[in-house]
N, C-alpha and C positions, 0 to 999 in steps of 0.2 A: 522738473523741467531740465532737461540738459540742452547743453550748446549748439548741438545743430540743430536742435529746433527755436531756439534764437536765429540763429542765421539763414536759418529756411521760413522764418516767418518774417525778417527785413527783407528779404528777395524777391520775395512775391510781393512784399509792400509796394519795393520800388520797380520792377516790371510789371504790376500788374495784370498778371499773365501766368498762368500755371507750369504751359509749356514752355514759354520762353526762362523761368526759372528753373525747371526741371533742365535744360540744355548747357542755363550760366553753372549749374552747378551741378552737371554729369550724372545726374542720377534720373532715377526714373519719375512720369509724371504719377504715380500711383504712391510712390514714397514722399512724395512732398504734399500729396493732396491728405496720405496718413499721418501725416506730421503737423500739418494744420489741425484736423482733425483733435487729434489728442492735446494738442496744446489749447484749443478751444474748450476742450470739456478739462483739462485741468484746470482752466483758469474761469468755468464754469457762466461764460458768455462767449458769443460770437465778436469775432474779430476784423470779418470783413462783410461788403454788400456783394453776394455773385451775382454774375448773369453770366451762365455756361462754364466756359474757364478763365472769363474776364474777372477778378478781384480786387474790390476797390476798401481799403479800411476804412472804416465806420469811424466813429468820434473814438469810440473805446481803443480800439485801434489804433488810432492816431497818440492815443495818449500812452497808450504802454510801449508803441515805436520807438519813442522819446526817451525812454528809460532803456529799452534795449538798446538801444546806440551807444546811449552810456556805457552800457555794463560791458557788451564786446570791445569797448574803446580801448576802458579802463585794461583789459583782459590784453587785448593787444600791446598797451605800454609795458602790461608784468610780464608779459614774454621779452620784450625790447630789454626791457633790464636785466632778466636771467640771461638772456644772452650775453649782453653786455658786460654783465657781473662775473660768469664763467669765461671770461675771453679775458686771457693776460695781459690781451696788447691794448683791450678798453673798459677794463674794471677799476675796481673803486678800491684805493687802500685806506684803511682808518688809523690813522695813528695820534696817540696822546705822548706829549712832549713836555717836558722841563720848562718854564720863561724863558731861563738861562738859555736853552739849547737855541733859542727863535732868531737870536742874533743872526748866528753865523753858519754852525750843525746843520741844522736841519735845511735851510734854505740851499746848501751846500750838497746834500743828501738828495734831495728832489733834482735841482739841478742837472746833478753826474746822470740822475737815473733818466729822466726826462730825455735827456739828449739821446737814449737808444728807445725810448717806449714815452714819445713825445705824445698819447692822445689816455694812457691812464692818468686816469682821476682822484684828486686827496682830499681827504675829509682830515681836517687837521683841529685838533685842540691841543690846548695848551693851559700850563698853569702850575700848582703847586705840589711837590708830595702826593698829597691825598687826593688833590681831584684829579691825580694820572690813574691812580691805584683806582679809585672809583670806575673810571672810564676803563679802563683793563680787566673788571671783578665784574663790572655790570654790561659786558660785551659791548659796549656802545663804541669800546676802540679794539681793533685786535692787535696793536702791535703798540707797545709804548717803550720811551727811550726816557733814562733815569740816571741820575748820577748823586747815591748810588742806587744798587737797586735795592730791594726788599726782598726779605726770606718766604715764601708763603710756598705751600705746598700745591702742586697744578702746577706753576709759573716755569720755564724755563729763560733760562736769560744767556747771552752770547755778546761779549764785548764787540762792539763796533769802533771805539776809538777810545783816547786816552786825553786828558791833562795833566798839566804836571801844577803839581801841588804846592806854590810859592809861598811866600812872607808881603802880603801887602801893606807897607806902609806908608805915610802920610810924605806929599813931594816937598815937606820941609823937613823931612824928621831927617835925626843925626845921623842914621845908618843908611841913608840914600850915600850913592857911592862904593858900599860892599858889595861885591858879587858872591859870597856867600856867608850864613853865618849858621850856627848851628842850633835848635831850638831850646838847649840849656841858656841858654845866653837872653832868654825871655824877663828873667827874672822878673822883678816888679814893671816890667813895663806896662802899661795900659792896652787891654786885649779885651778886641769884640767877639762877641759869643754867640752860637746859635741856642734860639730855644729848642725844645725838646721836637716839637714836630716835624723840625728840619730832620730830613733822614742823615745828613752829613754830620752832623751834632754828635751820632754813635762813636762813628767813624774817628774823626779826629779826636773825641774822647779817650779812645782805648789807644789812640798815635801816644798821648801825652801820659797816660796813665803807664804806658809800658817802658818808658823813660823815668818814671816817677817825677813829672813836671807838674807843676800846676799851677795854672798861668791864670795873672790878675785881673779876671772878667770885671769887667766895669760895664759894659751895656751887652744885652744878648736882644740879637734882632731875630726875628720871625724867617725872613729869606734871607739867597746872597747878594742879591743888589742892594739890599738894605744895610748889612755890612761891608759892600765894596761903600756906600754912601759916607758912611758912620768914618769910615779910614778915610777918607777926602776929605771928610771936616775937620778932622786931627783927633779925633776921640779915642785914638790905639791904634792897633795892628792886628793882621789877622789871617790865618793860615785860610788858602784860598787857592783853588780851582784857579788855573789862568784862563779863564774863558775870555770873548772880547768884549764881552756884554758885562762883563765887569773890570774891564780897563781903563774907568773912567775920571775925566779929568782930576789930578792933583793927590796920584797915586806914582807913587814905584815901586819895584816887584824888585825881591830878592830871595834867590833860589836858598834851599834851605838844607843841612845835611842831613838825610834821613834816607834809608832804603823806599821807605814807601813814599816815594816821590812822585807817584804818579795815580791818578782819580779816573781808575775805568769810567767811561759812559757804557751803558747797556742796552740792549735790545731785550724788551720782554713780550712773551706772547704766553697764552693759556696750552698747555698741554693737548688736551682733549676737544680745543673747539677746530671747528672747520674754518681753515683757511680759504680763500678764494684765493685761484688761481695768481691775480695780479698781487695778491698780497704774499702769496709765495716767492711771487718774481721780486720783488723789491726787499724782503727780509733778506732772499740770497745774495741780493745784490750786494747788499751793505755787510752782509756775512764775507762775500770775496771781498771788497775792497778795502777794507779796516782802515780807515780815515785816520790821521793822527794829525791833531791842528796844532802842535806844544810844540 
C-alpha cells in the first residue's frame, strides 16, 4: 500500500466523484480509477458502492477512511516536525544540566540565546553526575553542561564558563573577616567532604594531595548543596565552587591561595552523533560567549 493511494482513496471518499477527484488532484481519471482498483484487491474487498463515476463508501469503507485519516495525519505532523527540527530558528535543543547549574547558568544561557532565536525550543533535564552522563551516553540529551567534566572516549567538551573555587565557611566561624588564607592553614579544622560519586571529589582530592594536605573530613555528603547545607550549620568548611545556588544563608566565602582557583563548567556533546541544526546554533553560541559569573 503506498501513500498516494491513501490519498486517492480519501478524495474520492470525500468528492464522491471520480472526475471531480481526478481534477482536485491533477492527475488523470484512469490513474485514480487504477488506484482504487489495486487498493481494493490488495485489501481483498470492495471499498465503495458505484453507480457510473458516482462513488459512495460502503460500511468497509467507511471504516478503513477512519484509519487512513489517521495515519496521513500522523504522517503530516512527522513532516511538521522534521521541518521544524531541521530549522535553526524552530528546533528543539536537549540539554542535561548540573542542579547546581539551574539556579542561575543555565537560566542565564537560554535567556542571552532566546533574545536573538526567541521561538527555539528546550528540552531541559536536570540532576546529578550520573544522571547527565546517562542522558549524554543514552542520546536522550545531546549537549550536557558539567562541572567537572568526565573523561570517556567519543565526548568532546569546551569550557563555557568558570568558577572560582572559595573556602566556605560557617557566618560565625573565627576566620570570617580574612580575605584570604591559604589551604595549609586547614589544619585540624572540621572539613565536609564529597563522597566518591561526586565527580568534584577527584578533583579537589589530587588539589590537596599535590600540596600534601590532608584535611579533617568529618562528614562527606553526596552533592554540593548538601555540603553548602552541612557549612551553614557549622559542621566545617569546605572548598567550593562559588556558584549562587550555593550562597546560602549563614555562609561566608573566603578566597583561597592556590593557582587552581578556578572550576571550568563544560559543554559536552558526543562526537559522532547528529547535531540538529538549532542545537548547533546554541552550542556555538555559548561557544562565542564564554560566560564568567565569579
Amino acid at each position: 500500500m503506498e501513500l498516494n493511494q491513501m490519498e486517492y482513496f480519501l478524495t474520492v471518499a470525500k468528492l464522491q466523484h471520480v472526475t471531480r477527484a481526478a481534477e482536485a488532484l491533477s492527475i488523470t481519471q484512469p490513474a485514480i480509477s487504477h488506484s482504487i482498483a489495486k487498493l481494493e484487491e490488495e485489501l481483498r474487498m470492495p471499498l465503495f458502492e458505484r453507480s457510473g463515476r458516482n462513488l459512495r463508501l460502503n460500511a468497509c469503507g467507511e471504516m478503513f477512511a477512519l484509519r487512513v485519516e489517521r495515519v496521513l495525519h500522523e504522517i503530516k505532523m512527522g513532516k511538521q516536525e522534521l521541518e521544524a527540527f531541521t530549522n535553526p530558528d524552530t528546533g528543539v535543543v536537549s540539554i542535561a544540566f548540573l542542579n547546581i547549574l539551574g539556579t542561575r547558568l543555565i537560566p542565564w544561557f537560554i535567556r542571552s540565546f532566546r533574545e536573538q532565536y526567541p521561538n527555539v525550543r528546550f528540552d531541559l533535564q536536570q540532576g546529578n553526575g550520573a544522571f547527565i552522563r546517562n542522558q549524554l551516553d543514552s542520546g536522550k540529551s545531546d549537549l550536557c553542561i558539567s562541572l567537572p567534566r568526565w573523561e570517556e572516549q567519543g565526548n568532546i567538551w569546551t569550557p563555557v564558563c568558570s568558577y572560582r573555587l572559595d573556602l566556605a565557611v560557617p557566618s560565625n566561624h573565627h576566620w570570617v573577616g580574612r580575605e584570604r588564607l591559604g589551604l595549609d592553614e586547614l589544619g585540624d579544622e572540621p572539613y565536609i567532604g564529597l563522597k566518591s560519586q561526586c565527580g568534584l571529589k577527584s578533583i579537589l582530592d589530587a588539589l590537596f594531595d599535590k600540596r600534601g594536605i590532608v584535611p579533617n573530613i568529618t562528614y562527606e555528603a553526596e552533592d554540593l548543596p548538601t555540603v553548602s547545607g552541612f557549612v551553614s550549620a557549622g559542621l566545617g568548611v569546605s572548598l567550593l565552587p562559588r556558584a549562587s545556588s550555593l550562597e546560602t544563608e549563614g555562609i561566608s566565602w573566603i578566597a583561597v591561595d592556590i593557582e587552581e582557583d578556578k572550576m571550568p563548567v563544560e559543554m559536552g556533546w558526543k562526537e559522532k552523533r547528529h547535531l540538529s541544526p538549532a542545537t548547533l546554533l546554541f552550542r556555538d553560541f555559548l561557544i562565542a560567549k564564554k560566560y564568567l559569573p565569579a
